[in-house]
mmCIF file as Biopython writes it, N, C-alpha, C and O atoms, coordinates in Angstrom:
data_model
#
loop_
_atom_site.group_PDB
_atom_site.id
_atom_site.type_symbol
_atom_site.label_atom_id
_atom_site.label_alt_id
_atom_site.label_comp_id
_atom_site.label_asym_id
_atom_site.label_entity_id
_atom_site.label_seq_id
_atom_site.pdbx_PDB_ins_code
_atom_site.Cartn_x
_atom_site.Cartn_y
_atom_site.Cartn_z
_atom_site.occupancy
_atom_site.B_iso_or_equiv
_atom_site.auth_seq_id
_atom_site.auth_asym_id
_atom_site.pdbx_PDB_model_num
ATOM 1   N N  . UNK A ? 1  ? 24.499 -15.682 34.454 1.0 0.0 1  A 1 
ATOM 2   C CA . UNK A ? 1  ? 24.297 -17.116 34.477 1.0 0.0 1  A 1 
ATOM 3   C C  . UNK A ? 1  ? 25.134 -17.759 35.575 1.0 0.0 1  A 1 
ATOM 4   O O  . UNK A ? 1  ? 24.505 -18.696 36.066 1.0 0.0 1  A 1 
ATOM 5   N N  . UNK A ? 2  ? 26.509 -17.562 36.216 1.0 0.0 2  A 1 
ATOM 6   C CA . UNK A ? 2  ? 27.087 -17.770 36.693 1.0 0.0 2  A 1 
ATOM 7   C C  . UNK A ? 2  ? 26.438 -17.692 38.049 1.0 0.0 2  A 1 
ATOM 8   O O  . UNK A ? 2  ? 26.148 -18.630 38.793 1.0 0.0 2  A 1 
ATOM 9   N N  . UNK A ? 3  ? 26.289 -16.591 38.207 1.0 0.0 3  A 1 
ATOM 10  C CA . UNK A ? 3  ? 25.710 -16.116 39.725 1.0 0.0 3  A 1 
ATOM 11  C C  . UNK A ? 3  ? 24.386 -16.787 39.929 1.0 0.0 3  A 1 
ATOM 12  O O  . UNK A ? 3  ? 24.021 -17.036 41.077 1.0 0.0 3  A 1 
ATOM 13  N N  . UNK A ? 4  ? 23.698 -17.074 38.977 1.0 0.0 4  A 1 
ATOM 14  C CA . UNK A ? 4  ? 22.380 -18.158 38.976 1.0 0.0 4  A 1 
ATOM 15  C C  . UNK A ? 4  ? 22.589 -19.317 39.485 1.0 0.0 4  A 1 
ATOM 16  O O  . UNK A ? 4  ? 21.961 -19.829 40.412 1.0 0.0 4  A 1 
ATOM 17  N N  . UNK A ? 5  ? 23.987 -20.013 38.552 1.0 0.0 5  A 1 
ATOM 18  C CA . UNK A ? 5  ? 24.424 -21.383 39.054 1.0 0.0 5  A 1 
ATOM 19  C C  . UNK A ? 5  ? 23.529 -22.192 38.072 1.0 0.0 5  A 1 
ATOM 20  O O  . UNK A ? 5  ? 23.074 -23.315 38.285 1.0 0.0 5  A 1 
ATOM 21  N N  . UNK A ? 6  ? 23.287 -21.139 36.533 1.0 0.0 6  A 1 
ATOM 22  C CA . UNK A ? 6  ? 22.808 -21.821 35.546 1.0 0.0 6  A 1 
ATOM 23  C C  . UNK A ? 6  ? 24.134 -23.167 34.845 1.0 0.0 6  A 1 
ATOM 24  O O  . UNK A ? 6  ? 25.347 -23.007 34.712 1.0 0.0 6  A 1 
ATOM 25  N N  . UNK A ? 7  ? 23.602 -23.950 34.642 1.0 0.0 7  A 1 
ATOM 26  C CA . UNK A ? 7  ? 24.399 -25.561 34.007 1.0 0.0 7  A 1 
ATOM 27  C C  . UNK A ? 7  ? 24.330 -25.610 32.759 1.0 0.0 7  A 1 
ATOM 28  O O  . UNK A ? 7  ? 25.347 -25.687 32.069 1.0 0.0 7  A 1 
ATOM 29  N N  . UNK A ? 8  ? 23.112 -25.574 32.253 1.0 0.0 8  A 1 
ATOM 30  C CA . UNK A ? 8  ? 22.577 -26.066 31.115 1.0 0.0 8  A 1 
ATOM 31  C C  . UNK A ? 8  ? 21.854 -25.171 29.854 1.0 0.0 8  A 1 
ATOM 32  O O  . UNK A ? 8  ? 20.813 -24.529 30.001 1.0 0.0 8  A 1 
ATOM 33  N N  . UNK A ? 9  ? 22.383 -25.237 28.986 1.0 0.0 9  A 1 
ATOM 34  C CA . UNK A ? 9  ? 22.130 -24.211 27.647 1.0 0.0 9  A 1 
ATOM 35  C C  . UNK A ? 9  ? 20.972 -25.354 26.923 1.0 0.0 9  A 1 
ATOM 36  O O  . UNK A ? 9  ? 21.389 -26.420 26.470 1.0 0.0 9  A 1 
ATOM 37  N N  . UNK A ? 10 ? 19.476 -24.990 26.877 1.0 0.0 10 A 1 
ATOM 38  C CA . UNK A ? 10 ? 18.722 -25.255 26.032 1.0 0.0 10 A 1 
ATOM 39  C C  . UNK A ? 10 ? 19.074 -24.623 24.653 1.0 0.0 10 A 1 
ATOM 40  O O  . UNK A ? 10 ? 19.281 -23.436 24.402 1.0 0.0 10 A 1 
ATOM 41  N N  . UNK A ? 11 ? 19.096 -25.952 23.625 1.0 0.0 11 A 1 
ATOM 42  C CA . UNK A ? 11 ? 19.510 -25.577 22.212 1.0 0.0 11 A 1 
ATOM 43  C C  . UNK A ? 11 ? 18.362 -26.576 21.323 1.0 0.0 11 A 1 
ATOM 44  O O  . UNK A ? 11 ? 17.908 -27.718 21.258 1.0 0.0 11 A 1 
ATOM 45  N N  . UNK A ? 12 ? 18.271 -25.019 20.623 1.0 0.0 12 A 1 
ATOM 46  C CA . UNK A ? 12 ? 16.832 -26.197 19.510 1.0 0.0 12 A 1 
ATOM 47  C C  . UNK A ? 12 ? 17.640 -25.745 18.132 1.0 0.0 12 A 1 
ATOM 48  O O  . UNK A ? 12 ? 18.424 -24.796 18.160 1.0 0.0 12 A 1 
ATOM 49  N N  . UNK A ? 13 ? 17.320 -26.687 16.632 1.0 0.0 13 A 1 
ATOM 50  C CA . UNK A ? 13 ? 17.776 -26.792 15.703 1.0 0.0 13 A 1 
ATOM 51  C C  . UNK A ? 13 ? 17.701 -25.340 15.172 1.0 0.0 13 A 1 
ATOM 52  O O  . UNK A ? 13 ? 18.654 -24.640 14.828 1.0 0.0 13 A 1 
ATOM 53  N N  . UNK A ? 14 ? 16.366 -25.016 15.170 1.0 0.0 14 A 1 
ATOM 54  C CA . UNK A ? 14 ? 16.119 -23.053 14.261 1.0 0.0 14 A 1 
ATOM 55  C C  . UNK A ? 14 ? 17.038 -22.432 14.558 1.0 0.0 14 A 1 
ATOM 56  O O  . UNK A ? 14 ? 17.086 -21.489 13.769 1.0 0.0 14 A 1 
ATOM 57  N N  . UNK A ? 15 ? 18.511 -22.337 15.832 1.0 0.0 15 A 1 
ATOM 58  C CA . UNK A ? 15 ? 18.817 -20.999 16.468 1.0 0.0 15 A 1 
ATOM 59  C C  . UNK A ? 15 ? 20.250 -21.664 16.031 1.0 0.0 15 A 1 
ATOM 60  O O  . UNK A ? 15 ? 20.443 -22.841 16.337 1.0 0.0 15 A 1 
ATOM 61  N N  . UNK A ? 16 ? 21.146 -21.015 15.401 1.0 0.0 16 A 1 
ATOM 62  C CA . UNK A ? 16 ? 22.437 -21.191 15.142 1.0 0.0 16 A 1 
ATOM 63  C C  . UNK A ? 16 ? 23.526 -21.243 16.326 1.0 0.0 16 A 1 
ATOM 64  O O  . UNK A ? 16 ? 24.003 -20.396 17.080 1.0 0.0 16 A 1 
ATOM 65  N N  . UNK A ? 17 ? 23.767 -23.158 16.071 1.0 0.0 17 A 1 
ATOM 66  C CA . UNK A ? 17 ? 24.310 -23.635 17.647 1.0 0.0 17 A 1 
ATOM 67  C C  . UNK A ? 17 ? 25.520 -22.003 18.131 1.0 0.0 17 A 1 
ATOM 68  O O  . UNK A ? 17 ? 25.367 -21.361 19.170 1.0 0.0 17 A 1 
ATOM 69  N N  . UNK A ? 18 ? 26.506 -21.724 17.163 1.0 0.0 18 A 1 
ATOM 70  C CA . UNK A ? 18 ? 27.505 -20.714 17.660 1.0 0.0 18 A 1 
ATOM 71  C C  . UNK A ? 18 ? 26.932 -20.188 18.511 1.0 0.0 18 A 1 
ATOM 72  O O  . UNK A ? 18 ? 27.686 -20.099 19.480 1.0 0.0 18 A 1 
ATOM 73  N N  . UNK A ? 19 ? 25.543 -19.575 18.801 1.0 0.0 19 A 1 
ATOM 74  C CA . UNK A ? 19 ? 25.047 -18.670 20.222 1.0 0.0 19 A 1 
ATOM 75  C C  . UNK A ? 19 ? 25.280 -19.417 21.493 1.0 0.0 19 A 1 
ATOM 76  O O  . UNK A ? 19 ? 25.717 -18.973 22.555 1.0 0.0 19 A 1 
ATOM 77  N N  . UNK A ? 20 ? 24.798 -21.001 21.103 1.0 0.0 20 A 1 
ATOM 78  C CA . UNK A ? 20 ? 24.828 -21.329 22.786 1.0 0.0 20 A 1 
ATOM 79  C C  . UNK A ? 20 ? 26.461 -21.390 22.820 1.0 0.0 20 A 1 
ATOM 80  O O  . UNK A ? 20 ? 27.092 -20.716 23.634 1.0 0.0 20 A 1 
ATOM 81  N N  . UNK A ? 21 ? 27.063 -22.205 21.921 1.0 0.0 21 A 1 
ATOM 82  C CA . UNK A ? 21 ? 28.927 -22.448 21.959 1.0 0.0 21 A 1 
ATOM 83  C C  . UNK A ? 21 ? 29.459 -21.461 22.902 1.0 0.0 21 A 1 
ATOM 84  O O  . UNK A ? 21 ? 30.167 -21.528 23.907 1.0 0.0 21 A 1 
ATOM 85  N N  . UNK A ? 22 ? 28.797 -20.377 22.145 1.0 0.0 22 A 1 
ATOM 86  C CA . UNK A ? 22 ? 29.405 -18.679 22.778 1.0 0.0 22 A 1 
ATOM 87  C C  . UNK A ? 22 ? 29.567 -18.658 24.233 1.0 0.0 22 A 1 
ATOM 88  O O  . UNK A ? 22 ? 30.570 -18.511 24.930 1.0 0.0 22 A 1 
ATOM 89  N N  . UNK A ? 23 ? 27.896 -18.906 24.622 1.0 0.0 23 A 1 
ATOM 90  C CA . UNK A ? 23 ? 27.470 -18.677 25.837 1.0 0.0 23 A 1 
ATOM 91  C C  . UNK A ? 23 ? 28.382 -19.844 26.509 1.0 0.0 23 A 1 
ATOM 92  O O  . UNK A ? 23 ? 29.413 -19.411 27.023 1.0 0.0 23 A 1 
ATOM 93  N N  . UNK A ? 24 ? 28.194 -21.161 26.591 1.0 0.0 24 A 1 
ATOM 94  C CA . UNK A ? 24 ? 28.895 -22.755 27.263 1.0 0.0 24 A 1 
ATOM 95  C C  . UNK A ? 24 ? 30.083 -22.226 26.888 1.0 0.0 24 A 1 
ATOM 96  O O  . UNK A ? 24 ? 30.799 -23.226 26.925 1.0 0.0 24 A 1 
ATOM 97  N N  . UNK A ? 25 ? 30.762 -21.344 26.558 1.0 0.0 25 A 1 
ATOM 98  C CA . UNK A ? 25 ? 32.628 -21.244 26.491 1.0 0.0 25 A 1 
ATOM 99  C C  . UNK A ? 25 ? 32.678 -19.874 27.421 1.0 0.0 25 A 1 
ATOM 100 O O  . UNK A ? 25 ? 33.588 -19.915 28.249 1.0 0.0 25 A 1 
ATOM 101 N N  . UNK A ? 26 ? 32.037 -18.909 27.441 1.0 0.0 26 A 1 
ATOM 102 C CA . UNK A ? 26 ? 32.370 -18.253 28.398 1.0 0.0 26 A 1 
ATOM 103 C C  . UNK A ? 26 ? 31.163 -18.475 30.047 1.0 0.0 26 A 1 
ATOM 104 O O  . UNK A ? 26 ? 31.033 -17.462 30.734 1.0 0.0 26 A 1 
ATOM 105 N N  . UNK A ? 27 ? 30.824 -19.058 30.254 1.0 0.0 27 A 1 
ATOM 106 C CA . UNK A ? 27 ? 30.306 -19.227 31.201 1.0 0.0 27 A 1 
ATOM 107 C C  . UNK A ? 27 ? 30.282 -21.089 31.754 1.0 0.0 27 A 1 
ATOM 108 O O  . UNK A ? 27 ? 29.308 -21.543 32.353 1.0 0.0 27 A 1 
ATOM 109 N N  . UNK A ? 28 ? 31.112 -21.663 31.524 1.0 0.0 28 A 1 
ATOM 110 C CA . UNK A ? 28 ? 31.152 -23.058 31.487 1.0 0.0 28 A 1 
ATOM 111 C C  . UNK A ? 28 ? 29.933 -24.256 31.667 1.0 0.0 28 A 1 
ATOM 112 O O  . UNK A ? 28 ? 30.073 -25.445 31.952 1.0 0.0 28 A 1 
ATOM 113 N N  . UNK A ? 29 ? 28.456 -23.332 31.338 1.0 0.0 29 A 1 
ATOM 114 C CA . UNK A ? 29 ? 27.182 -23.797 30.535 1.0 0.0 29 A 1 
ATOM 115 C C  . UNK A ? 29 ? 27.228 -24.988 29.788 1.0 0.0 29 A 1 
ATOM 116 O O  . UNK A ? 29 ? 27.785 -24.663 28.740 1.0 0.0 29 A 1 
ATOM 117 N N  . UNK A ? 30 ? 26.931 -26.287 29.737 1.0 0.0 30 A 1 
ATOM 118 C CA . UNK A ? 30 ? 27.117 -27.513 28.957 1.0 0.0 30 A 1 
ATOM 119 C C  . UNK A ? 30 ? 25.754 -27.056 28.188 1.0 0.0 30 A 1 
ATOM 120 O O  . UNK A ? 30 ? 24.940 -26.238 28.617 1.0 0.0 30 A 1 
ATOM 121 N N  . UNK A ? 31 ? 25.692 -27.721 27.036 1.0 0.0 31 A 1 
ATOM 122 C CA . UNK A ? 31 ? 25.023 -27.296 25.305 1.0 0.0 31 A 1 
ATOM 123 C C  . UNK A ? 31 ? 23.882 -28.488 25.850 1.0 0.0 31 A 1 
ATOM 124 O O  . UNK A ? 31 ? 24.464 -29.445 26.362 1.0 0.0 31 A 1 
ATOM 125 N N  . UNK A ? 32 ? 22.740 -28.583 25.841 1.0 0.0 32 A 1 
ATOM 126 C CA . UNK A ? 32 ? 21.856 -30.116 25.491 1.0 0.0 32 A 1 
ATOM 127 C C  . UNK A ? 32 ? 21.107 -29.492 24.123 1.0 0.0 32 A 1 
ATOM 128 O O  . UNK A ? 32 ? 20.634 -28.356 24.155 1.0 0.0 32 A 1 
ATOM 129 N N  . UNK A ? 33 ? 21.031 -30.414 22.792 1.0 0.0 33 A 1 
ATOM 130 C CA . UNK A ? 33 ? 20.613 -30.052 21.761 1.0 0.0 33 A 1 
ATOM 131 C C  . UNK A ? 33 ? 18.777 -30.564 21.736 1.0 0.0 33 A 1 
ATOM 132 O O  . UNK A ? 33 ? 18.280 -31.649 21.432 1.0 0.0 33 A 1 
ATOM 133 N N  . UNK A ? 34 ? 18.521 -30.055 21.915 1.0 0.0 34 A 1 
ATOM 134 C CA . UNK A ? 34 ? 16.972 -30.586 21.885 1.0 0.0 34 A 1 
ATOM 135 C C  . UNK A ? 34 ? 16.244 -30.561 20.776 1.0 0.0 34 A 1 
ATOM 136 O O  . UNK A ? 34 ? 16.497 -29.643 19.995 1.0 0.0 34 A 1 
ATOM 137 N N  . UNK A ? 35 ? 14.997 -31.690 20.349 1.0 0.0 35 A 1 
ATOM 138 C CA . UNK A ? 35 ? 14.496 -31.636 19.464 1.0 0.0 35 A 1 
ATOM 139 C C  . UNK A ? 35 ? 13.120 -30.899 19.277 1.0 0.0 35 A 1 
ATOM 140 O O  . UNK A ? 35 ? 12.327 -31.834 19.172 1.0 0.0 35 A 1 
ATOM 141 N N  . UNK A ? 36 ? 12.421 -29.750 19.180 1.0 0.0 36 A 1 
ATOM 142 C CA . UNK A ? 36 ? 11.961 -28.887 19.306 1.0 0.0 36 A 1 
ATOM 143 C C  . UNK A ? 36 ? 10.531 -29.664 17.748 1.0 0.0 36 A 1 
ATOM 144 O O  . UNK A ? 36 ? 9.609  -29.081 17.177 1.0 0.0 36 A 1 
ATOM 145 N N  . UNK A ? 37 ? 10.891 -30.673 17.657 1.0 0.0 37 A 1 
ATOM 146 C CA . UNK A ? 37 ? 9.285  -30.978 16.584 1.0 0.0 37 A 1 
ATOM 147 C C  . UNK A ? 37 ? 9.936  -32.615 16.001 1.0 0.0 37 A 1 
ATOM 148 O O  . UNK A ? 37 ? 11.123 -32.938 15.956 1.0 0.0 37 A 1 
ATOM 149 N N  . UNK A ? 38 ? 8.888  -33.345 15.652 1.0 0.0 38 A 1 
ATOM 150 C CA . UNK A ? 38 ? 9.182  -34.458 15.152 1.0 0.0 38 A 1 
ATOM 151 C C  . UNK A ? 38 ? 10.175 -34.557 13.824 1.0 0.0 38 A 1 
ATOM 152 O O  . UNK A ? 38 ? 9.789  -34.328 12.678 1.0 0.0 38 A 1 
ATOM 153 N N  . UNK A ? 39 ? 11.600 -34.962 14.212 1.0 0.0 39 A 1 
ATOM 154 C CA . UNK A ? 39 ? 12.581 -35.249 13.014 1.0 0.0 39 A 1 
ATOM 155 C C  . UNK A ? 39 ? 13.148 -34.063 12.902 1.0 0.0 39 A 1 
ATOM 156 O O  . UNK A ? 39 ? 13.602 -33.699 11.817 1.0 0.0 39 A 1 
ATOM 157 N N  . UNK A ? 40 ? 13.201 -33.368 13.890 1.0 0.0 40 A 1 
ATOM 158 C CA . UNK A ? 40 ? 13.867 -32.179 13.597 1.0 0.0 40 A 1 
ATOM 159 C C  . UNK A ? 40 ? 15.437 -32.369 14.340 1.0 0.0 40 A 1 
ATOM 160 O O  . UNK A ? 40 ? 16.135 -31.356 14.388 1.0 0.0 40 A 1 
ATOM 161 N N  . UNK A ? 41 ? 15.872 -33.394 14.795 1.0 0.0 41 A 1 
ATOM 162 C CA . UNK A ? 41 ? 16.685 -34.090 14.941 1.0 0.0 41 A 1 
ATOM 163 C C  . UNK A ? 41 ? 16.981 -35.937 14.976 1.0 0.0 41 A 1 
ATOM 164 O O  . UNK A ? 41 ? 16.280 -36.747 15.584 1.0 0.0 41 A 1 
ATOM 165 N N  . UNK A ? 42 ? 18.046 -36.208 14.253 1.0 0.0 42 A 1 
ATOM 166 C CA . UNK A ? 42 ? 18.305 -37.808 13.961 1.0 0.0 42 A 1 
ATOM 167 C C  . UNK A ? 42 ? 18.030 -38.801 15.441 1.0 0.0 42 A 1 
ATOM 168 O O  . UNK A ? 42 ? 18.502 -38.894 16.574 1.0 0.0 42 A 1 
ATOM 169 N N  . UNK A ? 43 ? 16.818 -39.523 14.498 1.0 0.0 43 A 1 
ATOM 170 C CA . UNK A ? 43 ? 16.226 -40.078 15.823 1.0 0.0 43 A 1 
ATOM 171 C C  . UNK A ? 43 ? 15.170 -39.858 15.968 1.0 0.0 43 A 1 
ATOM 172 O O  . UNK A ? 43 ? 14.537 -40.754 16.527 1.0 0.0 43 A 1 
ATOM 173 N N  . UNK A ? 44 ? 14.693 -39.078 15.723 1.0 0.0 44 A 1 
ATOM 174 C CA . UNK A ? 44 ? 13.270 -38.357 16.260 1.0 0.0 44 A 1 
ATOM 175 C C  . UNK A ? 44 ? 12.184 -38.284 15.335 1.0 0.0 44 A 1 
ATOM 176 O O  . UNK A ? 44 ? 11.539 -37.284 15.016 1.0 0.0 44 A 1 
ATOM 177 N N  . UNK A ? 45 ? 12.005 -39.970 14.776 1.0 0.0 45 A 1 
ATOM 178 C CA . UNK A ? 45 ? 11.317 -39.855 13.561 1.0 0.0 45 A 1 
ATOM 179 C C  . UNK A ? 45 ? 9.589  -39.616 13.910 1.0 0.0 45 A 1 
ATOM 180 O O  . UNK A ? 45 ? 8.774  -39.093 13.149 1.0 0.0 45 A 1 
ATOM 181 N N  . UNK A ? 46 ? 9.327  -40.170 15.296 1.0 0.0 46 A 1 
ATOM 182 C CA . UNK A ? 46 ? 8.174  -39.924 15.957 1.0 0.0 46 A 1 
ATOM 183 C C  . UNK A ? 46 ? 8.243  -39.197 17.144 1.0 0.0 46 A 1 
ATOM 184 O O  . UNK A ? 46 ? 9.303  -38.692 17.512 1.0 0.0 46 A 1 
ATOM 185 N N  . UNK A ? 47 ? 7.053  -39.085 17.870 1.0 0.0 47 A 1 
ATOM 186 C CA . UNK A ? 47 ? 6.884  -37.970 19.082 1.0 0.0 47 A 1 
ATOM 187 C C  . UNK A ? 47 ? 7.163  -39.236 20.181 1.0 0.0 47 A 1 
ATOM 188 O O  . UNK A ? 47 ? 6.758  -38.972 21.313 1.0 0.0 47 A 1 
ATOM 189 N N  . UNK A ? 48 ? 7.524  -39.998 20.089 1.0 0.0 48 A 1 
ATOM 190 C CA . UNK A ? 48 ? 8.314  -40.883 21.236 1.0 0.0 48 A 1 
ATOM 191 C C  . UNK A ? 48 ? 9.887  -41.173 21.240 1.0 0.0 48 A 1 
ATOM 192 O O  . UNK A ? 48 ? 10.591 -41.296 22.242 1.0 0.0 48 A 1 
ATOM 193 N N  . UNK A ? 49 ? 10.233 -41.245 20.072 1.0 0.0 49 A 1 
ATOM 194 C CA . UNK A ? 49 ? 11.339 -40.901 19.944 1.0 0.0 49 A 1 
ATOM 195 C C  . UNK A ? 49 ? 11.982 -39.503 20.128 1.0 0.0 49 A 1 
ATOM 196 O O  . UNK A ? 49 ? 13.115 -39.194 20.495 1.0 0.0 49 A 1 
ATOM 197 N N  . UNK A ? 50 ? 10.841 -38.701 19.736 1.0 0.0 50 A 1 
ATOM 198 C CA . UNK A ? 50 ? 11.853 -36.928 20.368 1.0 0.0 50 A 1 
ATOM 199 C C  . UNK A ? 50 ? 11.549 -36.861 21.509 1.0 0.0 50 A 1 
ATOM 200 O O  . UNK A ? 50 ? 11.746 -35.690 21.831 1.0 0.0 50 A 1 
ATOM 201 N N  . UNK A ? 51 ? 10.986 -37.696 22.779 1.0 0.0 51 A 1 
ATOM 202 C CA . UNK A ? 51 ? 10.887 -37.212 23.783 1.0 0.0 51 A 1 
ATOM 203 C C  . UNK A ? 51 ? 11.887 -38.035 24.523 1.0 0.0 51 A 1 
ATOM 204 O O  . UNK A ? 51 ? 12.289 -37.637 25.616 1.0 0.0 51 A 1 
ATOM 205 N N  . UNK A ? 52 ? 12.347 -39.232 23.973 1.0 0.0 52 A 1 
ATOM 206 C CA . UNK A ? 52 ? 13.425 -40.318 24.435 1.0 0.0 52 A 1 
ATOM 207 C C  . UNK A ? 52 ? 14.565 -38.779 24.087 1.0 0.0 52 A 1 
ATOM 208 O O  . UNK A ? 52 ? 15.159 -37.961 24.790 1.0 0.0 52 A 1 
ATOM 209 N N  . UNK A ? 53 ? 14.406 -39.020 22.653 1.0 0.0 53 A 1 
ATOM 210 C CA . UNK A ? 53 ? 15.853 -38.101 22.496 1.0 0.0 53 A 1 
ATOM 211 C C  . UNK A ? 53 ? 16.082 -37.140 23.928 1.0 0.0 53 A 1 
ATOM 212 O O  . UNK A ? 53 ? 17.011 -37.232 24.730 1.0 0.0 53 A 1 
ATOM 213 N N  . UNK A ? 54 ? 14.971 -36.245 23.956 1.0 0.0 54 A 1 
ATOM 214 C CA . UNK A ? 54 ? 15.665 -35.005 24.819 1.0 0.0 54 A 1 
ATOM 215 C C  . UNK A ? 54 ? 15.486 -35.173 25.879 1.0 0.0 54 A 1 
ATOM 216 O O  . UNK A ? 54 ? 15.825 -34.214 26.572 1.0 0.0 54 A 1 
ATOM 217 N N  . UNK A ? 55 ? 14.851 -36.467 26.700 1.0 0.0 55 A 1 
ATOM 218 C CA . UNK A ? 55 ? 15.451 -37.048 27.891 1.0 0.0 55 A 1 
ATOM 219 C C  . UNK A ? 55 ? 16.729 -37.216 28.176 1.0 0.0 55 A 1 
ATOM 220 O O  . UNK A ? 55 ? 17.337 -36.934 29.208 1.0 0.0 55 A 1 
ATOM 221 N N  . UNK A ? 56 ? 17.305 -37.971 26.629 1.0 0.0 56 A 1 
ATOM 222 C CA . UNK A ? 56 ? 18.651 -38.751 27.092 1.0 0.0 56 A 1 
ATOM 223 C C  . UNK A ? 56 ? 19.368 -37.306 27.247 1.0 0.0 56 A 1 
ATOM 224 O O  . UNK A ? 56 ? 19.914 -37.053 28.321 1.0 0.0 56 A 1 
ATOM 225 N N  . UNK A ? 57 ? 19.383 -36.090 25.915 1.0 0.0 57 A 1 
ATOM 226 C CA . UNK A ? 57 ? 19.813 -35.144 26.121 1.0 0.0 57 A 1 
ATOM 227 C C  . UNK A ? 57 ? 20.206 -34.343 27.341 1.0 0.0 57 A 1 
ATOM 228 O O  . UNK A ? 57 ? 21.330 -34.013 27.721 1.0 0.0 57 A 1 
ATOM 229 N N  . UNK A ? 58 ? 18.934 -34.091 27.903 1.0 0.0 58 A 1 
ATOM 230 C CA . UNK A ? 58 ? 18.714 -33.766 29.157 1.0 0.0 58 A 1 
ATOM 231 C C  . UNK A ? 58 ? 19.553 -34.215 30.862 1.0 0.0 58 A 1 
ATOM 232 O O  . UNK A ? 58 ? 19.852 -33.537 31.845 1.0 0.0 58 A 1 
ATOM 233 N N  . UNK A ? 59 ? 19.678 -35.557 30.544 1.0 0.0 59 A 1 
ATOM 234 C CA . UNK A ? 59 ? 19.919 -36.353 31.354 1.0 0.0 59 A 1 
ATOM 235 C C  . UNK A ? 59 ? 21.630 -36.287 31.610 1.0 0.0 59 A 1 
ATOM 236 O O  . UNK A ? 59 ? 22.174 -36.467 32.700 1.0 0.0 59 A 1 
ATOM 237 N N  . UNK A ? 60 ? 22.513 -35.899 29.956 1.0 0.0 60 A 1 
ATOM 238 C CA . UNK A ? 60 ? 23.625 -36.136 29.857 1.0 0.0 60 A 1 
ATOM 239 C C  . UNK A ? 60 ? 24.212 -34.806 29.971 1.0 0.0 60 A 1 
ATOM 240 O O  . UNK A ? 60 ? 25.412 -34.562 30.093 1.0 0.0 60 A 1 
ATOM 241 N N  . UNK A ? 61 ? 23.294 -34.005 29.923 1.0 0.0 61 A 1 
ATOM 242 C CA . UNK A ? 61 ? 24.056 -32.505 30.427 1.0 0.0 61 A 1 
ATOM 243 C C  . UNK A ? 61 ? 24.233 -32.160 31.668 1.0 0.0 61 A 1 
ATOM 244 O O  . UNK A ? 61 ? 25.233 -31.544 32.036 1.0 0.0 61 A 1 
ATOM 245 N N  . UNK A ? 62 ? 23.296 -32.514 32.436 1.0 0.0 62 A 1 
ATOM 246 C CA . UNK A ? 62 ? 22.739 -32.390 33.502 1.0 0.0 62 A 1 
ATOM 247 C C  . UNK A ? 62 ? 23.748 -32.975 34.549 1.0 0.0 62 A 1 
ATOM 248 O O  . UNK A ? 62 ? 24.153 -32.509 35.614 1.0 0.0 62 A 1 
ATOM 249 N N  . UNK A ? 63 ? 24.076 -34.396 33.760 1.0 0.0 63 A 1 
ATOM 250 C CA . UNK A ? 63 ? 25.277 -35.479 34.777 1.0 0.0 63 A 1 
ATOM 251 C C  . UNK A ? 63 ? 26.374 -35.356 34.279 1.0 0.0 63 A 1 
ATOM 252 O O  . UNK A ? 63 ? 27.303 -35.862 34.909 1.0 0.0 63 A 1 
ATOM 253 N N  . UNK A ? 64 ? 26.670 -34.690 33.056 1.0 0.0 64 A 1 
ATOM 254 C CA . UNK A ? 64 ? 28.063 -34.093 32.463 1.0 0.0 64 A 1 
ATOM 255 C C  . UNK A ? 64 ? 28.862 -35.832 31.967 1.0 0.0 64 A 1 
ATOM 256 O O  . UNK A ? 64 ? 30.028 -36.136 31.716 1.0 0.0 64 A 1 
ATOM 257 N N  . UNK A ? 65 ? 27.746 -36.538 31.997 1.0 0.0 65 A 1 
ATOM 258 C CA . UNK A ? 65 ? 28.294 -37.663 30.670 1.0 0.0 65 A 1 
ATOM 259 C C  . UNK A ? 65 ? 27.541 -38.501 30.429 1.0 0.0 65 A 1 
ATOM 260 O O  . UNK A ? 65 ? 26.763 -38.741 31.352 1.0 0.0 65 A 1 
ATOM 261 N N  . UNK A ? 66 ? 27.372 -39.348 29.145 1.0 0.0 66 A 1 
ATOM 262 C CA . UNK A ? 66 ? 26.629 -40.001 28.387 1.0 0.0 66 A 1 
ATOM 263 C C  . UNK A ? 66 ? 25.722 -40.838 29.151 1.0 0.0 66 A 1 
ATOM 264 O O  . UNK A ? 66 ? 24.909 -41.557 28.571 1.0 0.0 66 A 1 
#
């Protein structure tokens, strides 16, 4: 990942966050939690709201702040 000049750890709710943690602590990878289906994260009670969500997600990993 390093040698890629990978940034960003795609994380969906099904996969137990500790894998990406793992990965973003030894490879200094920032986590974006994405919502992978409607309400499958707070916020995301519709399919416009999960796509706001994992924009903003997206957006804040990417620029390394909110």
């Amino acid at each position: 990942m390093k040698a890629e000049g990978v940034k960003v750890i795609l994380a969906s709710p099904y996969y137990d966050i500790r894998y990406a943690q793992f990965v973003s602590k030894n490879t200094g990878a920032k986590i974006a939690p994405l919502a992978h289906q409607v309400g499958s994260r707070p916020g995301t009670d519709n399919y416009f709201n999960m796509i706001d969500y994992n924009v903003r997600q997206l957006v804040t990993a990417f620029r390394g702040r909110p």
